[in-house]
C-alpha positions in Angstrom: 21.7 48.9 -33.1 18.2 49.5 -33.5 17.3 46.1 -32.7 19.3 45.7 -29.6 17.6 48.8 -28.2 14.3 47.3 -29.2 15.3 44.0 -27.2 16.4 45.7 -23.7 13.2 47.5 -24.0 11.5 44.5 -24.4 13.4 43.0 -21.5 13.2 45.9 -19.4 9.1 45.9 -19.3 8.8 42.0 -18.8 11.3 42.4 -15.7 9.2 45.8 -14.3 6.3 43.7 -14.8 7.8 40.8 -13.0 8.7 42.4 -10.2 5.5 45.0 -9.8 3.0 41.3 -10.0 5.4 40.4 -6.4 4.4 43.3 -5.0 1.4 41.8 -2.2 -1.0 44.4 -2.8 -3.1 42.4 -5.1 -6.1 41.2 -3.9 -7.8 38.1 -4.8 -11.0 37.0 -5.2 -12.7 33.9 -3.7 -15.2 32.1 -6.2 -18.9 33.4 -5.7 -19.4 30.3 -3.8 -17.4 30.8 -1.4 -17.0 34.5 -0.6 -18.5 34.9 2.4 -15.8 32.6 4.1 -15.0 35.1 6.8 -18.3 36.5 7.4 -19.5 33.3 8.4 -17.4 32.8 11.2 -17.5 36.2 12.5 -21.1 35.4 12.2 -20.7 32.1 14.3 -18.4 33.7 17.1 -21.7 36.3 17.5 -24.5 34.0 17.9 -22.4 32.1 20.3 -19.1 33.3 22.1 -16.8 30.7 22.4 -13.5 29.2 20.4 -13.5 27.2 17.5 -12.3 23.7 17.9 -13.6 22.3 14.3 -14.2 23.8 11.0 -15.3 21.5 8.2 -15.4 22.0 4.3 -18.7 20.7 3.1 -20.5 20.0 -0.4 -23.7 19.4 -1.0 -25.6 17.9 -4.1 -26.3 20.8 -5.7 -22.3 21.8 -5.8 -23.0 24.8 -2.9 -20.3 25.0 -0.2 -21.2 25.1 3.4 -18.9 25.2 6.4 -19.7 23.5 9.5 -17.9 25.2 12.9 -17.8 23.8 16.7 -17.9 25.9 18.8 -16.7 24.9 22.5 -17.1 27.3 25.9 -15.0 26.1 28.6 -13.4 23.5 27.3 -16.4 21.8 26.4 -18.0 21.3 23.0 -21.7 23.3 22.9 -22.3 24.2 19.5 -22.4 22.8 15.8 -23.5 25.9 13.4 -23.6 25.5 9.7 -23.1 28.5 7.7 -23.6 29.1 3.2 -20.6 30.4 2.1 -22.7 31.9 -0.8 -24.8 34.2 1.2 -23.2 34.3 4.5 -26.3 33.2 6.4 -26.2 30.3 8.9 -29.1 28.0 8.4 -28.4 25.5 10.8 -27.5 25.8 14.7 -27.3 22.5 17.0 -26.3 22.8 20.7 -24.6 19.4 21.9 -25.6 18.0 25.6 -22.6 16.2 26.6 -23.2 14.3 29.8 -20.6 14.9 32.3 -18.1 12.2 33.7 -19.8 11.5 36.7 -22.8 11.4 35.4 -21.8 8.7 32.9 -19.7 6.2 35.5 -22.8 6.3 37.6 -24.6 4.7 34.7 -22.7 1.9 33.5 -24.3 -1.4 34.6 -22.9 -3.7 36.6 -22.9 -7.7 35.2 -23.3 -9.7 38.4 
């Protein structure tokens, strides 16, 4: 009798504990490498207003992770930032000069 009491004890705590790890309140935590994941692109968006076409998962030799964002305003691509996902900091900002249509049909060259 004692046994069986034991037993649905036993049972009793693995199912609460079950069900209290289902829960959602948890909250995990991103490897030091990349815990400013979110910070970085909040930190894009406010250098340069815009919306984010691209986001890209980088390595680098030294195994630190870096993600690379374009950044387009009007429908037009205008920025390529790269942001540490370590520190949060973005070390590299690129605008892109795209030529516009016009501009590059008036250049081809004709073969006469």
């Amino acid at each position: 009798m004692m046994r069986a009491i034991i037993l649905y004890l036993g049972l009793f705590f693995i199912l609460l504990g079950a069900t209290s790890a289902d829960t959602g309140n948890e909250r995990f935590l991103l490897p030091t490498t990349k815990m400013y994941l979110e910070a970085c692109r909040e930190k894009a968006l406010s250098l340069h207003p815009g919306r984010i076409d691209r986001v890209e998962f980088l390595t680098g030799k030294h195994h630190d992770s870096v993600m690379r964002y374009e950044i387009s305003v009007n429908y037009t691509p205008a920025w390529l930032l790269v942001c540490d996902l370590a520190s949060g900091n973005i070390f590299s900002t690129q605008q892109l000069l795209i030529e516009p249509m016009e501009l590059k049909s008036n250049l081809s060259v004709n073969a006469d």
